[in-house]
N, C-alpha and C positions, 0 to 999 in steps of 0.2 A: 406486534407479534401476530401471526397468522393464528387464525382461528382453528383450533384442534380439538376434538375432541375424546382421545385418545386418554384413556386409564391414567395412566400415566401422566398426565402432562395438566392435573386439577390438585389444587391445595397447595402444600409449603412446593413440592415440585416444579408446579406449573408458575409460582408466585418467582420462583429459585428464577426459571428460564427465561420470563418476562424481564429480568432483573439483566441476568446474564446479555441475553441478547441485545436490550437497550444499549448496557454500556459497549459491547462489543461491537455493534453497528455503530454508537458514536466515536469509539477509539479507531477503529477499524478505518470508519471516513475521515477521521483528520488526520490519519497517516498517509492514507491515500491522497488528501492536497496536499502535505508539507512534503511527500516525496514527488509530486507533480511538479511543486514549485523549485523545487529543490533540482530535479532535471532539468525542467527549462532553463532557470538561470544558469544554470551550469554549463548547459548547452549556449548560449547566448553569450556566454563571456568567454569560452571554447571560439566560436565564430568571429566574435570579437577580437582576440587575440590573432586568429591568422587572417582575417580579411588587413587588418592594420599592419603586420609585419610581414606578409606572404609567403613565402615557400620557406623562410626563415622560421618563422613560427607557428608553421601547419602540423612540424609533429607536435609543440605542447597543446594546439588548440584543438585536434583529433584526438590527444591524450583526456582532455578535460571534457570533454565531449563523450566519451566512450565512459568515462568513471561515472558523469553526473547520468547517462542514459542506465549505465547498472546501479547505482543507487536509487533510480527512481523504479527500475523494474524490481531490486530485492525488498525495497518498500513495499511495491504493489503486493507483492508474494504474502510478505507478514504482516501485512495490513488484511488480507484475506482469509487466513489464517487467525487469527484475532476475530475476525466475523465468525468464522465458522465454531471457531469455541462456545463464543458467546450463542450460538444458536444450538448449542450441542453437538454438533456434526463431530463424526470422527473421520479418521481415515485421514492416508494424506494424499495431494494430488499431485501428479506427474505433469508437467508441465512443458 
C-alpha cells in the first residue's frame, strides 16, 4: 500500500484499504494469468486446428482464436477493475 498520508486513509479506514487493496491486487493478478493462460492456449489449439486441417478448418481455428483472444482481453478488463476496487478508485474507464 502506497504511503498516504491523507485524513482519511489512518485508523479502521486506512486499516479497511490496506485490506481491500491486498486482496484486490491479489485477485486482480491471478485473473490476470488465468485469463493470459486461458488465451494462449486457446489461441494455440485455434492454430493447432487449422495449420493440421487447412483452409478446411481455418474458420473453426480463427473462430477459437478470436473467442480465447476476447476472453483474455474481458478478463484483463475485470481483473482490473477488481484492482481498482480494492484500491478504492472509482469511476469507470473507457477503453
Amino acid at each position: 500500500m502506497p504511503i498516504n498520508t491523507s485524513e482519511s486513509d489512518v485508523g479502521v479506514t486506512g486499516a479497511a484499504k490496506f485490506v481491500t487493496s491486498t486482496v484486490g491486487n491479489t485477485v486482480g493478478g491471478l485473473a490476470k494469468t488465468l485469463g493470459g493462460v486461458t488465451g494462449a492456449a486457446g489461441r494455440g489449439i485455434g492454430d493447432t486446428i487449422t495449420g493440421a486441417t487447412g483452409s478446411l478448418g481455418k474458420p473453426l481455428g480463427d473462430g477459437l482464436n478470436n473467442a480465447a483472444t476476447g476472453v483474455e482481453s474481458g478478463t484483463k478488463r475485470v481483473a482490473q477493475g477488481v484492482e481498482d476496487a480494492g484500491q478504492w478508485r472509482g469511476g469507470a474507464k473507457r477503453f
